[in-house]
C-alpha positions in Angstrom: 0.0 0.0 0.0 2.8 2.6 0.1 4.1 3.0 -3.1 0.6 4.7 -3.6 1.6 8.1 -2.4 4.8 8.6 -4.6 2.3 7.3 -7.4 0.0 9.8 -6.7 2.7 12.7 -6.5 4.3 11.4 -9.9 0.7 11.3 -11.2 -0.2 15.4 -9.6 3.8 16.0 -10.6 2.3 15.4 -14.4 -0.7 17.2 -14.5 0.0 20.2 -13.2 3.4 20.1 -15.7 0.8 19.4 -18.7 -1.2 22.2 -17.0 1.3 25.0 -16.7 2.5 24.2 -20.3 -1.1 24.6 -21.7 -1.7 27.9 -20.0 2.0 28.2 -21.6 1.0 27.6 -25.0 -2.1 28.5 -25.0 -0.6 32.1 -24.0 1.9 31.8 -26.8 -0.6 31.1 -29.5 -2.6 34.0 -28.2 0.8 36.3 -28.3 1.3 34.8 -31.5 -3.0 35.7 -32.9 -2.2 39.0 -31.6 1.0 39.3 -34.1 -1.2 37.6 -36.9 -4.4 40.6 -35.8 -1.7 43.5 -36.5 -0.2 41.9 -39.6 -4.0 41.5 -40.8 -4.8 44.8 -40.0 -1.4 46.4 -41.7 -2.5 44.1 -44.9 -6.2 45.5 -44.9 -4.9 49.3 -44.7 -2.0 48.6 -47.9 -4.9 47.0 -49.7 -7.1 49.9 -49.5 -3.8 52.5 -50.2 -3.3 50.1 -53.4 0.1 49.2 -51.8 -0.8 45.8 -53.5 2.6 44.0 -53.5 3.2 45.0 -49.6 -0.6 44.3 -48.3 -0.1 40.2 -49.9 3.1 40.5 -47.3 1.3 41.1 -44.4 -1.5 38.6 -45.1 1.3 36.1 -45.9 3.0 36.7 -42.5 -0.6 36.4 -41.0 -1.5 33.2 -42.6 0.9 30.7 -41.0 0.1 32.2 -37.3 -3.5 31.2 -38.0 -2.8 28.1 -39.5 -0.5 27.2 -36.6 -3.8 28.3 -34.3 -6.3 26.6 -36.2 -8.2 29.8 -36.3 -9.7 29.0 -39.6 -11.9 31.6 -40.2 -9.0 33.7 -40.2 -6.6 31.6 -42.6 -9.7 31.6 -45.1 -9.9 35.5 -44.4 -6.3 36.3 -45.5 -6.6 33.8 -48.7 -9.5 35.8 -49.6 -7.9 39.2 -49.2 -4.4 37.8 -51.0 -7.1 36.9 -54.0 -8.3 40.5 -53.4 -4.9 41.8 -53.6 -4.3 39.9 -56.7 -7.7 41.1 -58.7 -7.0 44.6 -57.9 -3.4 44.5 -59.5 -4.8 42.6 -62.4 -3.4 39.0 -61.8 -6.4 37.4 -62.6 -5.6 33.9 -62.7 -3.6 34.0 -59.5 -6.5 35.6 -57.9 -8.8 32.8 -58.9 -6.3 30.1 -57.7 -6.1 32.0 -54.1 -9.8 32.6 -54.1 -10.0 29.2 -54.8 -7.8 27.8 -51.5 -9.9 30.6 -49.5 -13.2 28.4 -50.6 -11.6 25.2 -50.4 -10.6 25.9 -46.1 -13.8 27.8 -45.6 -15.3 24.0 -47.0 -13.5 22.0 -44.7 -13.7 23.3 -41.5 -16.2 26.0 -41.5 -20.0 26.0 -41.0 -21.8 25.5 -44.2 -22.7 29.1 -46.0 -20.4 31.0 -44.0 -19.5 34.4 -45.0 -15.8 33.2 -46.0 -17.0 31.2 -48.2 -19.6 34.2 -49.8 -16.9 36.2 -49.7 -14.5 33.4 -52.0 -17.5 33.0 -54.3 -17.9 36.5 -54.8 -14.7 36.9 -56.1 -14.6 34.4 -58.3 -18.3 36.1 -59.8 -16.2 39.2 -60.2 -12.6 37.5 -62.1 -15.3 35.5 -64.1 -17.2 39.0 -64.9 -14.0 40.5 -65.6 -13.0 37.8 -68.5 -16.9 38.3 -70.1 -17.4 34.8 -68.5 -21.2 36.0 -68.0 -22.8 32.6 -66.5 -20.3 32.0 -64.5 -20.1 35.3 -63.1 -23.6 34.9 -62.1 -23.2 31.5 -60.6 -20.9 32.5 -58.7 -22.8 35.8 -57.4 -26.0 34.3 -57.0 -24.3 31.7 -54.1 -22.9 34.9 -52.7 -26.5 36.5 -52.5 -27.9 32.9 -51.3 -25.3 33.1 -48.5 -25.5 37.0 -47.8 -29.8 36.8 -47.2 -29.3 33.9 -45.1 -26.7 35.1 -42.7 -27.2 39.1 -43.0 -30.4 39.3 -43.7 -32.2 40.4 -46.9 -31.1 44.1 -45.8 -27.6 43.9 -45.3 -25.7 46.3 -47.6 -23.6 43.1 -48.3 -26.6 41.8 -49.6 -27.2 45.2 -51.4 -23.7 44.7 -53.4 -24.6 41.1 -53.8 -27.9 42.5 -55.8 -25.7 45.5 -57.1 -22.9 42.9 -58.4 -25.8 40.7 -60.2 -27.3 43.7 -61.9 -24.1 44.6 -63.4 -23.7 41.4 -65.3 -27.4 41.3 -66.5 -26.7 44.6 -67.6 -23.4 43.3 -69.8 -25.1 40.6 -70.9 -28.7 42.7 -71.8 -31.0 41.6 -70.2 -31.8 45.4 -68.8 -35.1 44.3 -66.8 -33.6 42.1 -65.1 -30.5 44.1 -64.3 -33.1 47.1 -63.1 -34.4 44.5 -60.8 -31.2 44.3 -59.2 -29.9 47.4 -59.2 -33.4 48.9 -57.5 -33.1 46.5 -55.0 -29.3 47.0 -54.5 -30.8 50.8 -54.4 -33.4 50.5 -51.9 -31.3 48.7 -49.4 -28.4 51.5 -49.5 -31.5 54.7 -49.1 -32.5 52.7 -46.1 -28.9 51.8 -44.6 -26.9 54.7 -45.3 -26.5 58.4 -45.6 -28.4 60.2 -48.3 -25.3 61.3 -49.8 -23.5 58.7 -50.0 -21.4 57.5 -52.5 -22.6 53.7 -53.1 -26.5 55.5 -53.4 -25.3 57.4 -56.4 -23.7 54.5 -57.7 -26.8 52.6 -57.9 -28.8 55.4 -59.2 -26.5 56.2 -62.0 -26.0 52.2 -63.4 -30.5 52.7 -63.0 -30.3 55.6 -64.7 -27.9 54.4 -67.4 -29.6 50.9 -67.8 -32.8 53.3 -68.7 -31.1 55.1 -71.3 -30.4 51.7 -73.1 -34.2 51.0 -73.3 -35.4 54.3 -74.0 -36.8 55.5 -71.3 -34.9 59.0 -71.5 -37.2 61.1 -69.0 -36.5 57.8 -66.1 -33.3 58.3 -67.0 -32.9 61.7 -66.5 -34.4 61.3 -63.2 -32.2 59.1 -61.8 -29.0 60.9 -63.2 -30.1 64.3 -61.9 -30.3 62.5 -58.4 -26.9 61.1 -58.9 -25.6 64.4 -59.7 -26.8 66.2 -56.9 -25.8 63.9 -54.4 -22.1 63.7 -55.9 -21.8 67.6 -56.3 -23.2 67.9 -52.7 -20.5 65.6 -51.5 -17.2 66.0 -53.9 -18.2 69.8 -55.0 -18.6 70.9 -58.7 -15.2 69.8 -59.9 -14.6 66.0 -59.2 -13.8 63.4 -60.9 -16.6 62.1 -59.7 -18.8 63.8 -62.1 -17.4 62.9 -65.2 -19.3 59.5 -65.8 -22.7 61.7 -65.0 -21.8 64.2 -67.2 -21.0 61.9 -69.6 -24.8 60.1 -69.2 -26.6 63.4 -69.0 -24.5 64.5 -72.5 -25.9 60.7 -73.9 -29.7 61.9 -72.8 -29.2 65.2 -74.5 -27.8 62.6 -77.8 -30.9 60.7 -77.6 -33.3 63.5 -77.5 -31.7 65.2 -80.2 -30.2 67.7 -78.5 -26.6 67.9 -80.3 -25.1 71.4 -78.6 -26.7 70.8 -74.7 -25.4 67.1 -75.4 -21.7 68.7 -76.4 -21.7 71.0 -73.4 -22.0 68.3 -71.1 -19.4 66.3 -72.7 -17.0 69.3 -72.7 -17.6 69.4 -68.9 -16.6 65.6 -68.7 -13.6 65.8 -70.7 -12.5 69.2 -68.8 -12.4 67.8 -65.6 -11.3 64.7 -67.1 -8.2 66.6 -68.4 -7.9 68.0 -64.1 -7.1 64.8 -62.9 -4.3 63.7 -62.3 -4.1 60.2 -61.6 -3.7 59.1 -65.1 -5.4 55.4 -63.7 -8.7 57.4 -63.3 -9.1 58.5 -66.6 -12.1 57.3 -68.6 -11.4 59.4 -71.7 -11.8 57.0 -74.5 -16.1 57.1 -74.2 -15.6 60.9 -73.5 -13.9 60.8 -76.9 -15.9 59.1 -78.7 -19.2 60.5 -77.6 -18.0 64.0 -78.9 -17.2 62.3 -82.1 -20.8 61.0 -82.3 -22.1 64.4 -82.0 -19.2 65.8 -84.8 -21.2 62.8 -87.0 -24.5 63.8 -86.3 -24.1 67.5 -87.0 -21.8 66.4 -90.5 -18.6 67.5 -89.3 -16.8 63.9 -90.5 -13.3 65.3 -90.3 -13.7 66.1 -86.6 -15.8 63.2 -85.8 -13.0 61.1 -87.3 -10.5 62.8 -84.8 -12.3 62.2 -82.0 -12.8 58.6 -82.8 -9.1 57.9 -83.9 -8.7 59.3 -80.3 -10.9 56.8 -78.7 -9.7 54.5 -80.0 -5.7 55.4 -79.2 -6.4 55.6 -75.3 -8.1 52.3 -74.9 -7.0 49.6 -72.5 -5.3 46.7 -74.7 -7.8 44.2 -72.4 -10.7 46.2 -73.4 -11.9 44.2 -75.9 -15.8 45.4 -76.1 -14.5 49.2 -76.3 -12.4 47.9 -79.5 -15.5 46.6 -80.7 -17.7 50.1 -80.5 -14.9 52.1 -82.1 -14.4 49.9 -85.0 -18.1 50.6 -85.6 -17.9 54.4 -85.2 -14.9 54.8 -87.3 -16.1 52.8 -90.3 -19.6 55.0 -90.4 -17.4 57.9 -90.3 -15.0 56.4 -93.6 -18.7 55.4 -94.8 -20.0 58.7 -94.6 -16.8 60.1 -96.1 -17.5 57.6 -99.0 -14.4 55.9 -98.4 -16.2 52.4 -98.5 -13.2 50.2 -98.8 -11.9 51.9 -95.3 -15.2 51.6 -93.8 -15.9 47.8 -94.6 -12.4 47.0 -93.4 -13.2 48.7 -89.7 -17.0 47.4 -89.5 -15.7 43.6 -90.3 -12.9 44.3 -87.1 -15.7 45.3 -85.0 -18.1 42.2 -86.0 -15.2 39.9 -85.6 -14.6 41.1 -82.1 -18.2 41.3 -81.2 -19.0 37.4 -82.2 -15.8 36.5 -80.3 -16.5 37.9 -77.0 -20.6 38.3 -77.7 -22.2 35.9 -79.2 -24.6 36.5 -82.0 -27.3 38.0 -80.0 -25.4 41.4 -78.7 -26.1 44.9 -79.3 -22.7 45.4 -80.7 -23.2 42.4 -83.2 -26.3 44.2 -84.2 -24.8 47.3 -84.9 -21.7 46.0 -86.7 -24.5 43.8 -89.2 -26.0 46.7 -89.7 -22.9 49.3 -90.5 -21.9 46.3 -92.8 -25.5 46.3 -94.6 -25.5 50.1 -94.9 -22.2 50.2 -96.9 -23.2 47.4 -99.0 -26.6 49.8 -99.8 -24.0 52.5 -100.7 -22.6 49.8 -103.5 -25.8 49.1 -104.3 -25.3 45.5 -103.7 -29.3 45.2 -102.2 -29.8 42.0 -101.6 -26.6 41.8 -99.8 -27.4 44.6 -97.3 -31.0 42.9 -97.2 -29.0 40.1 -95.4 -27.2 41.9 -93.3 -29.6 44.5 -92.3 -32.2 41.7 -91.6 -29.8 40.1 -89.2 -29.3 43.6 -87.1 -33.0 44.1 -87.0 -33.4 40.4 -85.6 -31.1 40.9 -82.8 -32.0 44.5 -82.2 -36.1 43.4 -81.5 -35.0 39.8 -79.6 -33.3 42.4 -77.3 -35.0 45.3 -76.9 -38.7 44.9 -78.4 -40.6 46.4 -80.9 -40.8 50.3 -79.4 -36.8 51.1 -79.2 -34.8 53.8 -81.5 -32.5 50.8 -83.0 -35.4 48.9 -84.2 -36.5 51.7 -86.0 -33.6 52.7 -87.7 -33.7 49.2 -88.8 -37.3 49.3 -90.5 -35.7 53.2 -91.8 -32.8 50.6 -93.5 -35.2 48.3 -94.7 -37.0 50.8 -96.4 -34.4 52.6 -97.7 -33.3 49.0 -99.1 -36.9 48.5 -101.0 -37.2 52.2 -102.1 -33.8 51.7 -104.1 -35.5 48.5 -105.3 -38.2 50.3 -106.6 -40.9 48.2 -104.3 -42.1 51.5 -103.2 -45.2 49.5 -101.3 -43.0 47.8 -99.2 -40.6 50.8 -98.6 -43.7 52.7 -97.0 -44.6 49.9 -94.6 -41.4 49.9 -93.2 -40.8 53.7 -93.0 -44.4 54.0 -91.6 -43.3 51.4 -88.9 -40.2 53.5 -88.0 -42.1 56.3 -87.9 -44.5 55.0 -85.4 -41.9 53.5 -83.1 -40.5 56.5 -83.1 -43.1 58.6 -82.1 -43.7 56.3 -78.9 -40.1 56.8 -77.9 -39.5 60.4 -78.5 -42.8 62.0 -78.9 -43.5 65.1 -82.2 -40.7 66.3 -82.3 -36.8 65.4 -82.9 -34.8 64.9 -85.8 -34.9 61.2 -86.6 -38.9 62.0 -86.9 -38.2 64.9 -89.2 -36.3 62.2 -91.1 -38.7 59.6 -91.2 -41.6 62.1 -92.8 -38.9 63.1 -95.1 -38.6 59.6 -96.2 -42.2 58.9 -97.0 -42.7 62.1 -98.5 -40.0 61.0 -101.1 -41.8 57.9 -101.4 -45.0 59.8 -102.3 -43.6 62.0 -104.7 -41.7 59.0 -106.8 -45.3 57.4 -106.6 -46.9 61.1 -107.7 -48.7 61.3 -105.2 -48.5 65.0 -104.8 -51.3 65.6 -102.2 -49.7 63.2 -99.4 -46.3 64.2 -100.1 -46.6 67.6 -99.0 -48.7 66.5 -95.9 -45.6 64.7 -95.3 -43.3 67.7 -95.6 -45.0 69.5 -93.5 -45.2 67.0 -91.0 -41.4 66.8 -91.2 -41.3 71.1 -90.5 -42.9 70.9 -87.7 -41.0 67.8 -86.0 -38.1 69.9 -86.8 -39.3 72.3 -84.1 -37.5 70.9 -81.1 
């Protein structure tokens, strides 16, 4: 019986050695989470300075410290801001492969839907996005959302840029009321959670306000952008950079109403302060450039439109493949309008190359490019050719935007220009007529394009001698011209 004492004391001896080194390691891994916390932190600041290379540092000090601690959470945390890290300094691929590690941790030993594993997927959305990847991007932004309702709540304003993010690519891919869906959502959320002036509100009311102006709903539009502006001038001042993407939309209305000078005044303002700032990463002047080249076109001035263009196209990002696409476009209806056919087909073919590749057949861009390329075939007078390709632009245009939308009509205005040369005057008035009447539903009496349009049929009447309803028709086209 007495060796049970000195078994006892070896036995206490033991557990209070394996109980002073787990306070002693337990107090070292918490030194140790401490160090991880600050190099975290450090990371989180450089990422938000753009100090890109320096912020992956201080997540990769972090990462082993929490691996070493099992704090999970926090290992899947600095993968996903190393992916972060990565997007931001345009290393896609990488970003996807560390985006991918953050998911595959947050898998494993995290809670199903946690907000690591959101924030992994919604990276992914966003490098998928980036490379036109369109379903994907979705996918991967719709588990986001699924994950953000369910642990936020449906008014988080994580949730809002979950709804924000999604409108974005329904917007790219143009499916606009679907994308207006999102964005009012992302919208509502943001009124109720944040300050009236702040910036991610005007956000979401401009990409409303600009997805209106695709579907012709100008005066909506106009709404929205006005509310933009006010709350960016009422927070940045009358100067920012801010403003030049709003001035730049409100310019765009001004285009679509037919307003050429109020629409060149507001581009002016965009490209002034554009030329102000000076963080040469922050300039957006290729649309600026083109835009004022659009309205050089509309009011005949092809030399200067053709400047402008030329300098679109010279300041655009060599990964910006859909830009490529519009100023292909714009500079072969210039060389087209200049008669210089051979010049123009060889830019619109360029722009309908690039527009299948990234597109798909049914794009806007696509559309426009079949069409540029049946307009200069009408100016060879090869009809039947630019009956093909016309035909194919009107297809596209009504699949994506219905019946009632300023590119469908200047389809039927093709079409009948088409069957007027091919003397089937019958034919050429049903399709003016329809152009006329969809225009009239988007922009009311008066604007130029209606002008136009009356012009067109008067023509027709006169060809037809029909002199009683050709001067109704001129007159018509007077008083649209009143705008």
């Amino acid at each position: 019986m007495k060796p049970l004492p000195s078994l006892f004391l070896a036995s206490s001896f033991w557990i209070f050695l394996f109980m002073i080194s787990s306070n002693f390691i337990h107090a070292q891994i918490e030194k140790d989470t401490l160090l991880a916390s600050q190099y975290f932190k450090t990371g989180d600041s450089l990422l938000i300075e753009g100090q890109y290379k320096n912020s992956i540092e201080s997540f990769k000090k972090a990462l082993p410290i929490y691996e070493n601690a099992e704090a999970w959470e926090k290992v899947a945390g600095c993968y996903n801001k190393i992916s972060k890290n990565q997007w931001r300094n345009s290393k896609y691929k990488e970003s996807l492969t560390t985006a991918k590690k953050a998911l595959e941790i947050s898998k494993k030993y995290l809670e199903k839907d946690n907000l690591e594993e959101a924030y992994a997927y919604n990276s992914m959305g966003g490098i998928f996005f980036y490379k036109y990847k369109y379903d994907d991007a979705l996918q991967y932004y719709q588990r986001t959302l699924n994950i953000r309702e369910k642990k936020l709540g449906l008014n988080h304003i994580k949730t809002s840029d979950s709804y924000f993010n999604i409108g974005l690519v329904h917007t790219d891919m143009q499916n606009f009321n679907k994308a207006l869906y999102y964005f009012k959502n992302s919208l509502f959320i943001r009124s109720k959670k944040l300050n009236k002036n702040y910036d991610a509100i005007a956000i979401s009311s401009y990409m409303i306000g600009s997805t209106y102006l695709k579907t012709g709903d100008y005066e909506i539009a106009l709404s929205y952008l006005k509310k933009t502006l006010n709350i960016l001038t009422s927070h940045y001042g009358k100067e920012h950079s801010s403003l030049i993407n709003i001035f730049n939309l409100i310019g765009t209305y001004h285009k679509k109403r037919g307003n050429y000078d109020k629409a060149l005044k507001y581009y002016n303002k965009a490209l002034s302060i554009n030329n102000k700032t000076e963080d040469i990463k922050k300039k957006p002047i290729s649309y600026i450039y083109n835009n004022i080249g659009l309205i050089y076109k509309y009011k005949g001035q092809y030399d200067k439109a053709l400047n402008f263009y030329k300098k679109a196209l010279d300041s655009i990002s060599k990964n910006n493949s859909i830009s490529y696409t519009l100023k292909y476009n714009n500079i072969g209806n210039i060389y087209k309008l200049k008669e210089e056919y051979n010049n123009a087909l060889l830019y619109c073919k360029k722009a309908l190359e690039t527009g299948l590749e990234i597109f798909g057949e049914n794009n806007s861009n696509v559309a426009d490019s079949y069409n540029n390329i049946g307009e200069l075939h009408y100016e060879q007078k090869k009809y039947d050719k630019a009956l093909e390709y016309i035909s194919k632009s009107l297809k596209i245009r009504t699949h994506l935007f219905g019946e009632y939308h300023p590119d469908v009509a200047d389809s039927y205005l093709n079409l009948g220009d088409i069957y007027f040369k091919k003397k089937e005057y019958h034919t050429a008035l049903i399709y003016y007529k329809k152009a006329l009447l969809m225009q009239k539903n988007v922009f009311g009496k008066n604007h130029p394009k209606i002008a136009k349009s009356y012009n067109y049929i008067a023509e027709t009447y006169l060809i037809q001698e029909e002199y009683q309803k050709t001067l109704i028709q001129y007159e018509k086209a007077l008083e649209a011209n009143l705008v």
